[in-house]
N, C-alpha and C positions, 0 to 999 in steps of 0.2 A: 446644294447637293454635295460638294467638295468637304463641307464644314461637318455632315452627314458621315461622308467616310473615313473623316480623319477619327472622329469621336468612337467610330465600331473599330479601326484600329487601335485606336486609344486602350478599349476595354478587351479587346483580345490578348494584346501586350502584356497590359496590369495581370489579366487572370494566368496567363502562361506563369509569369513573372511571380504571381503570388501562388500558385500549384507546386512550382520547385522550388521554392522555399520552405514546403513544410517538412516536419521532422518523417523519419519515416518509423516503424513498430520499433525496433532494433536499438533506435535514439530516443524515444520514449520512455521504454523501458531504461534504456541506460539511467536517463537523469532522474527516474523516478529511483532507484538502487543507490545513486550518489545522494539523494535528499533524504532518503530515509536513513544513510551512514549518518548524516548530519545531524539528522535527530537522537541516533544510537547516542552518538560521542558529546553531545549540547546535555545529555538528558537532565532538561532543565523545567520540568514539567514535574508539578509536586501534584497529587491528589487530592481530587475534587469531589468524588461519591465515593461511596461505602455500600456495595453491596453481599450483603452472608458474610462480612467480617473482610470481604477483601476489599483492599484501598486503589484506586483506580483515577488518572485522569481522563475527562470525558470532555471530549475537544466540544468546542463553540459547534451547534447548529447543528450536534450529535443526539440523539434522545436512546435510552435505553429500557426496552421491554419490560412489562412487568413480569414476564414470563421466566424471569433472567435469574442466572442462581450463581453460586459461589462457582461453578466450574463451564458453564456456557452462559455465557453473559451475550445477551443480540444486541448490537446498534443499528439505529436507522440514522440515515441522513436521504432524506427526500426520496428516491423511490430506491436506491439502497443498501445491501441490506450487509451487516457486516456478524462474525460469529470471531467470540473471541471463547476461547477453550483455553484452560488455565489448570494445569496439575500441580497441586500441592505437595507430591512427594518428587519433586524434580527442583534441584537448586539453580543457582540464576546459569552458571555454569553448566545447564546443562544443555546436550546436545542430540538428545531424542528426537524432537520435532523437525531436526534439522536430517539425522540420518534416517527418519522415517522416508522423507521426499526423496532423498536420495535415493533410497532406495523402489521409490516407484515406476516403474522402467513407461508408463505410460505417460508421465510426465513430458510436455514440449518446452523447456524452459527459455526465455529467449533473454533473459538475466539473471543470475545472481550473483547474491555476494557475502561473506562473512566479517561478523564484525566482534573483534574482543579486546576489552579495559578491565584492567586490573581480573578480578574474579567473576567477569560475565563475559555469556556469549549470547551476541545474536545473530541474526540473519536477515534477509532479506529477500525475496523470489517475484519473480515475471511469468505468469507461465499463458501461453496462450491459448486461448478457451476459442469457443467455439464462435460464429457469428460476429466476429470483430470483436468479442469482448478478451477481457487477460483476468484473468486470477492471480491475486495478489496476494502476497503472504508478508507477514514480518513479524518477527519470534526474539522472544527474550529470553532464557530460561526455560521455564517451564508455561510460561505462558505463548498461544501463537496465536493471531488474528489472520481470521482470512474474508476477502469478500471477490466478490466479480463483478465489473466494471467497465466503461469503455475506455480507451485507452486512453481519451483527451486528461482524463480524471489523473492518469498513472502519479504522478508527482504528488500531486495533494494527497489522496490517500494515503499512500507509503508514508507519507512522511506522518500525518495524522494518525496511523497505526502504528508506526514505532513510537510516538509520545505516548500512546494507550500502552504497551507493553514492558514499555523501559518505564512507565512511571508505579508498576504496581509491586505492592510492598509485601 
């Protein structure tokens, strides 16, 4: 009986113990905006597909619609679903997509951040969506990817959409 209540002590400890340990929205998001700078400033991702003439890398265990054209390009990665919108008449420097957001007063953003080398700009966003998910952005140029996701995802995606963005030519 003794050895009974030490082991239900035991497991109430551990889960306390393991409950305050986790990150909370706020820090999620943070390291998900520092990992995606890291991909801005690495961009060491050369192009892997060609779709409508634009050159694109297309991360491991990514697949891309056939639906997909020179200026909305969809990715899936298992259930999903990612839209990358790419304007042609906007240089890498550009900051349209960035002061569009800004300007959306509806927006909850719960990080971001701006990133610029030599004659590019990009960015980065957190914004929190509804039902525990976050909407995810991160912008080169003229090109922005955005998807919605739960927020355990935050880091990998960002960082996997700014190699799709920084890498297209």
């Amino acid at each position: 009986m003794f050895r009974l209540w030490k082991f239900i002590l035991l497991v109430i400890a551990s889960t306390l113990l393991l409950a305050s340990c986790g990150q909370t929205s706020e820090e999620k998001a943070a390291d998900g905006i520092k990992a995606a700078g890291e991909a801005f400033y690495a961009n060491d991702k050369n192009p892997t597909e060609e779709i409508d003439g634009v050159k694109l890398y297309k991360p491991a265990g990514f697949t891309i619609s056939e639906s997909s054209d020179a200026q909305n390009i969809v990715f899936q990665k298992g259930k999903d679903t990612f839209i990358l919108f790419i304007n042609p008449n906007e240089q890498k420097d550009s900051r349209l997509f960035y002061d569009l957001l800004e300007a959306d007063e509806n927006k909850d953003f719960i990080a971001k951040e701006t990133f610029t080398e030599d004659d590019v700009f990009g960015f980065a966003t957190v914004v929190q969506g509804e039902n525990g998910y976050f909407e995810l952005v991160a912008s080169v140029g003229g090109a922005k990817m955005t998807t919605l996701t739960k927020e355990k995802r935050t880091v990998e995606y960002l960082t996997r959409m700014m190699e799709v963005v920084r890498s297209i030519n």
